[in-house]
Every structure is written in structure tokens, then in C-alpha cells.
DRENKEMAR-196747 format. One record per residue (C-alpha): residue number from 1; residue in three letters; x, y, z. Coordinates in nm, 2 decimals. Layout:
[NUM; 'Ala'; [X; Y; Z]],
...
END
This chain:
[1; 'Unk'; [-1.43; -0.05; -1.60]],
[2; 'Unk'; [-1.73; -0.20; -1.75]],
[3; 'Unk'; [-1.71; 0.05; -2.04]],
[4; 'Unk'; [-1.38; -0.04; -2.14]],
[5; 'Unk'; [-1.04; 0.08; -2.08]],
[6; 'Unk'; [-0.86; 0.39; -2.10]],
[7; 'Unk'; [-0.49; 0.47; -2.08]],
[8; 'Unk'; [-0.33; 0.61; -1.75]],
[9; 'Unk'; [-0.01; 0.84; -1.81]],
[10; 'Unk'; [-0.05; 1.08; -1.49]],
[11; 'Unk'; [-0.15; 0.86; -1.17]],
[12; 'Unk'; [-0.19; 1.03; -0.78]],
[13; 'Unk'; [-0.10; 0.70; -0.56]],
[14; 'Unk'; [-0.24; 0.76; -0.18]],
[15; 'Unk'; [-0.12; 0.54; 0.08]],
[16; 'Unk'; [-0.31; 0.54; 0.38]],
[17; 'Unk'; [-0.19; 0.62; 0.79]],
[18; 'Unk'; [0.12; 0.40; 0.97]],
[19; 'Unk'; [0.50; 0.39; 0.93]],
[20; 'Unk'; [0.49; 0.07; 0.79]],
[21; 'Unk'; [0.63; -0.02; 0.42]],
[22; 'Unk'; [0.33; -0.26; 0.37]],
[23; 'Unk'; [0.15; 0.03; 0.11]],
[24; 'Unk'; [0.42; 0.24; 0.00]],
[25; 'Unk'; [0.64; -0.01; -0.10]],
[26; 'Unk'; [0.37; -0.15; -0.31]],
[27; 'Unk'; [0.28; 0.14; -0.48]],
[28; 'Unk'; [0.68; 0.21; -0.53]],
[29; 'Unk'; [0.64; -0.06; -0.75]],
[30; 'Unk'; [0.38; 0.05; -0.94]],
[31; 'Unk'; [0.52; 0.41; -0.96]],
[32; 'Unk'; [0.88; 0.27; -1.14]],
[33; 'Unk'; [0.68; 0.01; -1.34]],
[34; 'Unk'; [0.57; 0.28; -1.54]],
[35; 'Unk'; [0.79; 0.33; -1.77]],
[36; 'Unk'; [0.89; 0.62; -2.00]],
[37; 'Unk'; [0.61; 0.89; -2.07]],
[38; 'Unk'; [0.44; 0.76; -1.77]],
[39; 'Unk'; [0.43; 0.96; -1.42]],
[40; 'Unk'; [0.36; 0.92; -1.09]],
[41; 'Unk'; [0.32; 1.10; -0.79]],
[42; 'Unk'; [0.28; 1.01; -0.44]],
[43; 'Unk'; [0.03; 1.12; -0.14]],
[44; 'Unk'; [0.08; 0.98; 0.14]],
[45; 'Unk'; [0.01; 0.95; 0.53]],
[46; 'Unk'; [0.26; 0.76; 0.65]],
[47; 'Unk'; [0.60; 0.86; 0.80]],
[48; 'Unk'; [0.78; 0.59; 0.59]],
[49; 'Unk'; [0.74; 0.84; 0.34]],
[50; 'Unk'; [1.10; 0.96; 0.31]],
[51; 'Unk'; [1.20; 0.59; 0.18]],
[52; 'Unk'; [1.00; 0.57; -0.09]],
[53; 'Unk'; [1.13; 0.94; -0.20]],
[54; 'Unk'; [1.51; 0.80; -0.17]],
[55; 'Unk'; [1.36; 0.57; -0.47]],
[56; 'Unk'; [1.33; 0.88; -0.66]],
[57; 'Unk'; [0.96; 0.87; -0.69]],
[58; 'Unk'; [0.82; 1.29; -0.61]],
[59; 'Unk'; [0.61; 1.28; -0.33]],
[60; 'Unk'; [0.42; 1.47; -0.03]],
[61; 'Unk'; [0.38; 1.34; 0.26]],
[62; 'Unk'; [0.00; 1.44; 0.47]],
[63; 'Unk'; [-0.01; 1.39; 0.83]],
[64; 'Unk'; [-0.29; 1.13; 0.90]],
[65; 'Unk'; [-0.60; 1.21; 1.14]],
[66; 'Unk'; [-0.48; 0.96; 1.39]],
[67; 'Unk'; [-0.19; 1.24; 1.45]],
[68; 'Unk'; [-0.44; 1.43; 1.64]],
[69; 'Unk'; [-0.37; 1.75; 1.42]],
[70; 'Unk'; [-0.70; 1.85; 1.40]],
[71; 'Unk'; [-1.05; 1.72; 1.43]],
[72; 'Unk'; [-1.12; 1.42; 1.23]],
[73; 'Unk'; [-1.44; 1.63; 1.04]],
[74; 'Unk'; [-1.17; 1.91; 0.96]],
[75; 'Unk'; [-0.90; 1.66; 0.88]],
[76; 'Unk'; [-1.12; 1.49; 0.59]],
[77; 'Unk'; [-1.13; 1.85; 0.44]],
[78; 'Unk'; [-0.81; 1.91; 0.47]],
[79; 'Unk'; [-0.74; 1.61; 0.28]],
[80; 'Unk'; [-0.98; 1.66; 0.01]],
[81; 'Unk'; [-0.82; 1.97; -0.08]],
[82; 'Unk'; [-0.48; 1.88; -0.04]],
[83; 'Unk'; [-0.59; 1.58; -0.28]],
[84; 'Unk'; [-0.78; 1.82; -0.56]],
[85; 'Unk'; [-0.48; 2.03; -0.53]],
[86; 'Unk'; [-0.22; 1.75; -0.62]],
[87; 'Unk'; [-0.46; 1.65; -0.87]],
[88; 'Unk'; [-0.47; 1.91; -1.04]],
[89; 'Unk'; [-0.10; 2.02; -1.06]],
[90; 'Unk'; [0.00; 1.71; -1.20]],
[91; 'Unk'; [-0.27; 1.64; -1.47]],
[92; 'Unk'; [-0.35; 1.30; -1.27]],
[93; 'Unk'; [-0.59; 1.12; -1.52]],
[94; 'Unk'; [-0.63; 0.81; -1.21]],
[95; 'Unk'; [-0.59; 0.80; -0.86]],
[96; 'Unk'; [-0.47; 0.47; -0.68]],
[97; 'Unk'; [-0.60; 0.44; -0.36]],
[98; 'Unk'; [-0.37; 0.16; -0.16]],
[99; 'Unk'; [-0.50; 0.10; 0.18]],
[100; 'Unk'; [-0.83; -0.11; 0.38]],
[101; 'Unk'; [-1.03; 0.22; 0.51]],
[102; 'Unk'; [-1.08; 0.48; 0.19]],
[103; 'Unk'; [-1.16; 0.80; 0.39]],
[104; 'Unk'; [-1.46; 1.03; 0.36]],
[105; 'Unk'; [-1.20; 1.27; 0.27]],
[106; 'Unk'; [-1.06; 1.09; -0.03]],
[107; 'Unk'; [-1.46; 0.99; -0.18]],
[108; 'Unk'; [-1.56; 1.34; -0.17]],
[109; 'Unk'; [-1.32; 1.42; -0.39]],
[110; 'Unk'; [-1.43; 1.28; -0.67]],
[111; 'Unk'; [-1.72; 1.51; -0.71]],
[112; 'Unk'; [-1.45; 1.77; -0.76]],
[113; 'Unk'; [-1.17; 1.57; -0.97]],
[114; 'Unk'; [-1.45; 1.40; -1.21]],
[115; 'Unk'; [-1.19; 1.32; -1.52]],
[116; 'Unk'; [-0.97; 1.15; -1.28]],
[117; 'Unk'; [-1.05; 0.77; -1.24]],
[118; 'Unk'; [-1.07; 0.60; -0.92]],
[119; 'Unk'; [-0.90; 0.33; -0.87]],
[120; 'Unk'; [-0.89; 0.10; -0.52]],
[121; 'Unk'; [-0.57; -0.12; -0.48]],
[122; 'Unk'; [-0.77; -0.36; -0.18]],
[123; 'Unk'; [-0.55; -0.65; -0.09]],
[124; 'Unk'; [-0.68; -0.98; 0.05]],
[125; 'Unk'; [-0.64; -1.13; 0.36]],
[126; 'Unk'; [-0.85; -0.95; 0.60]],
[127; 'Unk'; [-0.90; -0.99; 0.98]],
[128; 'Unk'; [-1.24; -1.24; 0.99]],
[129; 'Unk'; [-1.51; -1.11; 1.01]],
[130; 'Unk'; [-1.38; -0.75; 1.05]],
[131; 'Unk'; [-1.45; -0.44; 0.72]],
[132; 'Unk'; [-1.76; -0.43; 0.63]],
[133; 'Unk'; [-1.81; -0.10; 0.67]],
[134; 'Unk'; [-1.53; -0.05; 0.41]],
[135; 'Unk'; [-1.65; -0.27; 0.16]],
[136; 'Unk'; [-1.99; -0.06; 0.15]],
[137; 'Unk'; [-1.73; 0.25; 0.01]],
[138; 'Unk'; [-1.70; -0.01; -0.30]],
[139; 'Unk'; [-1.95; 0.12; -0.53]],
[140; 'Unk'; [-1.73; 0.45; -0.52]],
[141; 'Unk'; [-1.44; 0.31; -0.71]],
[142; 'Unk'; [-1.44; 0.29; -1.11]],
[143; 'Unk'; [-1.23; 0.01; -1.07]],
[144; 'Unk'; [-1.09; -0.27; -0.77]],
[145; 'Unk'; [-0.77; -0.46; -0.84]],
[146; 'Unk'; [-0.68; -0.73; -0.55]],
[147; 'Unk'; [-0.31; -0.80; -0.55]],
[148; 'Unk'; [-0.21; -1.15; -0.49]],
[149; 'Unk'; [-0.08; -1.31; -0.16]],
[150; 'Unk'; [0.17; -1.63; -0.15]],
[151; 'Unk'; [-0.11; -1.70; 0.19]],
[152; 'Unk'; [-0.44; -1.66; -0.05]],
[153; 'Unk'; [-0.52; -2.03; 0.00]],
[154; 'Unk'; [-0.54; -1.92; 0.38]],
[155; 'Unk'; [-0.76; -1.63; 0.33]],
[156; 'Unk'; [-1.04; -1.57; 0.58]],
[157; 'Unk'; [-1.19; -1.27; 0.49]],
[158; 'Unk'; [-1.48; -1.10; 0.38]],
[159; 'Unk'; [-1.31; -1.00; 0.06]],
[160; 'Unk'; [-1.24; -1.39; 0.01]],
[161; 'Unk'; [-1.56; -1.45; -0.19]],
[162; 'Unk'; [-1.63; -1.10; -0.33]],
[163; 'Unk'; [-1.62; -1.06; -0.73]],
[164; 'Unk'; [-1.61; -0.67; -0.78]],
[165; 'Unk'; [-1.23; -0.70; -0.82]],
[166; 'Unk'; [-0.96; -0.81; -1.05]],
[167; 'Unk'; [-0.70; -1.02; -0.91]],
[168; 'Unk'; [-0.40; -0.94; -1.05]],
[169; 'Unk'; [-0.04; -1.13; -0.94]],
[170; 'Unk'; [0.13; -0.98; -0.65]],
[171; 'Unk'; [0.26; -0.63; -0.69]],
[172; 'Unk'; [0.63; -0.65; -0.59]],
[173; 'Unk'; [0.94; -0.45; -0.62]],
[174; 'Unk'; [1.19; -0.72; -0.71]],
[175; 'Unk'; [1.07; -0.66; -1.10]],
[176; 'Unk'; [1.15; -0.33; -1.06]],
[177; 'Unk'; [1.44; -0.26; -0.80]],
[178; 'Unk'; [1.81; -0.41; -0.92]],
[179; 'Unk'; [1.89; -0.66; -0.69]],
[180; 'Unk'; [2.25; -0.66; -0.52]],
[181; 'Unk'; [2.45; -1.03; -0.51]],
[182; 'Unk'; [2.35; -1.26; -0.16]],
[183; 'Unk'; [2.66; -1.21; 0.01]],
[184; 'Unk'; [2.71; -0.83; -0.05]],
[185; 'Unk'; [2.34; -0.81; 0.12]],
[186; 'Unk'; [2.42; -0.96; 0.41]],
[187; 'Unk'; [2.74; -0.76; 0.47]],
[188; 'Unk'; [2.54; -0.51; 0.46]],
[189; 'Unk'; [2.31; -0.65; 0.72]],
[190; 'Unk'; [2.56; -0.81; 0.93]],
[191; 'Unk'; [2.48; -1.15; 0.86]],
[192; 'Unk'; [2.66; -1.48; 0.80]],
[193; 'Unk'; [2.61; -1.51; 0.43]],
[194; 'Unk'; [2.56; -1.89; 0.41]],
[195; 'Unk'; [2.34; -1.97; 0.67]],
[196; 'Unk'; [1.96; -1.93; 0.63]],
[197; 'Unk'; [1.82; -1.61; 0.67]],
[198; 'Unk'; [1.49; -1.51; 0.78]],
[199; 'Unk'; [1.41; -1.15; 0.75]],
[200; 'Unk'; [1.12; -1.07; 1.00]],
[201; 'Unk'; [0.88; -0.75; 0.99]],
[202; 'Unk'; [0.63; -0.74; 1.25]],
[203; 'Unk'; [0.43; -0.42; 1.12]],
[204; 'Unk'; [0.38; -0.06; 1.30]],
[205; 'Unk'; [-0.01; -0.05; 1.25]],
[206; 'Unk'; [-0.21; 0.00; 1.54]],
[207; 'Unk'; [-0.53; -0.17; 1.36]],
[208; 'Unk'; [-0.39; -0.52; 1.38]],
[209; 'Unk'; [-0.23; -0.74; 1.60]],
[210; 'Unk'; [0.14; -0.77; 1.55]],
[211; 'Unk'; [0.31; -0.88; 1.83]],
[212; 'Unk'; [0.12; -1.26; 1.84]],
[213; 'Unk'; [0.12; -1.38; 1.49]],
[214; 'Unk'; [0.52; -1.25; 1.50]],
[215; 'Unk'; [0.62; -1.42; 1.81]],
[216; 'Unk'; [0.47; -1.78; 1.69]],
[217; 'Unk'; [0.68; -1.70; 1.39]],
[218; 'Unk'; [0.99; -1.59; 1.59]],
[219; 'Unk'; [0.93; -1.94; 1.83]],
[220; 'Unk'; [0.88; -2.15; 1.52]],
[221; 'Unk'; [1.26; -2.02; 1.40]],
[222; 'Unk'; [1.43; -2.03; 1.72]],
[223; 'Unk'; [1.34; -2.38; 1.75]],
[224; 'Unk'; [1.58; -2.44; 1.48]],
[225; 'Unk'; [1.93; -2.33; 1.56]],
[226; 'Unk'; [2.05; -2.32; 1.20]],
[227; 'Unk'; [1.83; -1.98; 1.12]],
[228; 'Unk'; [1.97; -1.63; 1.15]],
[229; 'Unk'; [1.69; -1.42; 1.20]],
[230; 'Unk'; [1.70; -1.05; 1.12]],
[231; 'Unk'; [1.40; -0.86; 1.25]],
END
């Protein structure tokens, strides 16, 4: 923050709505990068949930509003307190925030959690022309850390040019997961183990298009017989 820095041993990482990997697996990695005397809990709306808690990272998972549980005024309530309540039972000194849309939910909390810092993990590579309305929730954050992207050279979106976060390298489990040999990985998959390998996801999200941007992938592979493709 512009006042210095302080030291984070309790964090609350909140992933936002899906049943995608994209968010939990990122914070995952921040979770067991931690350390010793360092903890970590998890909030989160997505039903990939139970993945991440095989990692042996503690966890709750919140249904999100686009579940339909309730209406969305009551559901940002609802979230607030189960957020204050988290908060408080573990001691959280920072919350991590991992997602494009923080809710009105999760910014009213802060009125009511003010020791806790707040902190907005906001990857790059937006949709063009598409968030402002999110960027305006900015000013709420004590701090903004913008994960890199191998595609950042590509990036199109209004977060492209902005200079209210840090960018840090990309957050990603391969420092902090063991890794199994090649060839016992794709037993595992059922895959040839010498051939190429392309490992496609395509996304769950309803905000985005995934089936386009996957299929010009999926065309560019099969063009070339020599790829296995795993999707």
C-alpha cells in the first residue's frame, strides 16, 4: 500500500461464481506457497470447490447469486455475513479477492472487517472494451496485484494501460504441487506418452465465449496429425 507494507499470516482467499479451475487453482497456489506459520483459508463460489479441498487447503464453499438461491439484494447480505463470519473465526489479517466482478457484497464488508486488508488479485486480459464498471470498484482495494499471462503481449483490455496494480509473475501451482514423471501422467490419462500432447480446457463460465476461441484451437491441432489432444 502507499504506506508501506505489513505482514500477512491469516489470509480469507474468495474466488468468485463458475466451476471452472481458472481462480481456485490460482489461489491454491497462493494458499500452499505460504509456508509454515502462515494460513489460509478459502471462500468460495464455485463448485470446483471440492478439488482444491483434496489439496488440503480448509475451505467453505458459498453458493453464488447466479444459483438463483435467493434474490440478488439478499444474496449480497448473505455474503457479507458469511464473509465477516469467516473473518473473524480465523483471525484473517488480508482478504484476496480473485475474480473480474468484486460484489457489493464482498465491499461492504470492509466497513465491518476494518483490520483486515483488501487485497484484489485482477488478472489481465480482458474482453475489449468490456469492465468498466468493475474497474470503478478499484479505489476499494488497499492493494491490486495483476498476475502475469504467457498472452500479455496480446492484451486488449481496459486493464492493459492502467497503473493502480503491481504486476507480479504468473501465479502457478507447478512451484508448489510435486510434479509426477511424463510418462506416469499420461498413463494416467490414457495417452501415448511420446507423442505431443495438448491438454485443452475450454472454461465453464457463462460470462465469456468458450466454445469459438476453443474450436479455432481444436482446428489449428487437428490439422496436424502428430498431436494427441486431451480436452
Amino acid at each position: 500500500t502507499g504506506e508501506g507494507t505489513a505482514t500477512v499470516t491469516n489470509a480469507l482467499l474468495v474466488t468468485s461464481n463458475g466451476a471452472g479451475m481458472g481462480h481456485l487453482s490460482r489461489q491454491l497456489s497462493v494458499a500452499l506457497a505460504g509456508g509454515a506459520g502462515n494460513t489460509a483459508v478459502l471462500l468460495s463460489l464455485s463448485l470446483a470447490l471440492p478439488q482444491v479441498l483434496g489439496m488440503g487447503v480448509p475451505g467453505e464453499y458459498c453458493p453464488s447469486y447466479a444459483r438463483d438461491v435467493m434474490p440478488r439484494y439478499f444474496w449480497n447480505r448473505y455474503f457479507r455475513t458469511r464473509l465477516v463470519a469467516l473473518g473473524e473465526e480465523t483471525g484473517a489479517d488480508a482478504l484476496v479477492f480473485d475474480g473480474v466482478a468484486p460484489y457489493r457484497g464482498l465491499l461492504s464488508t470492509r466497513q465491518l472487517l476494518p483490520h483486515v486488508a483488501f487485497v484484489w488479485m485482477r488478472r489481465g486480459m480482458w474482453v475489449e472494451g468490456r469492465g468498466e464498471p468493475f474497474l470503478r470498484k478499484s479505489p476499494w482495494f488497499d492493494a491490486i496485484l495483476e498476475p502475469g499471462d504467457l498472452g500479455i503481449a496480446a492484451d486488449r483490455g481496459l486493464t492493459r494501460d492502467r497503473t493502480d496494480a503491481a504486476r507480479i509473475p504468473p501465479v502457478s501451482m507447478l512451484g508448489v504441487v510435486p510434479r509426477i514423471p511424463r510418462a506416469d501422467a499420461a498413463v494416467a490419462l490414457g495417452l501415448e506418452p511420446d507423442r505431443p500432447t495438448m491438454l485443452v480446457t475450454l472454461g465453464t463460465g457463462r460470462l465469456g465465449d468458450v466454445a469459438t476461441p476453443g474450436r479455432v484451437g481444436l482446428d489449428t491441432l487437428l490439422a496436424e496429425t502428430s498431436w494427441q489432444i486431451a480436452v
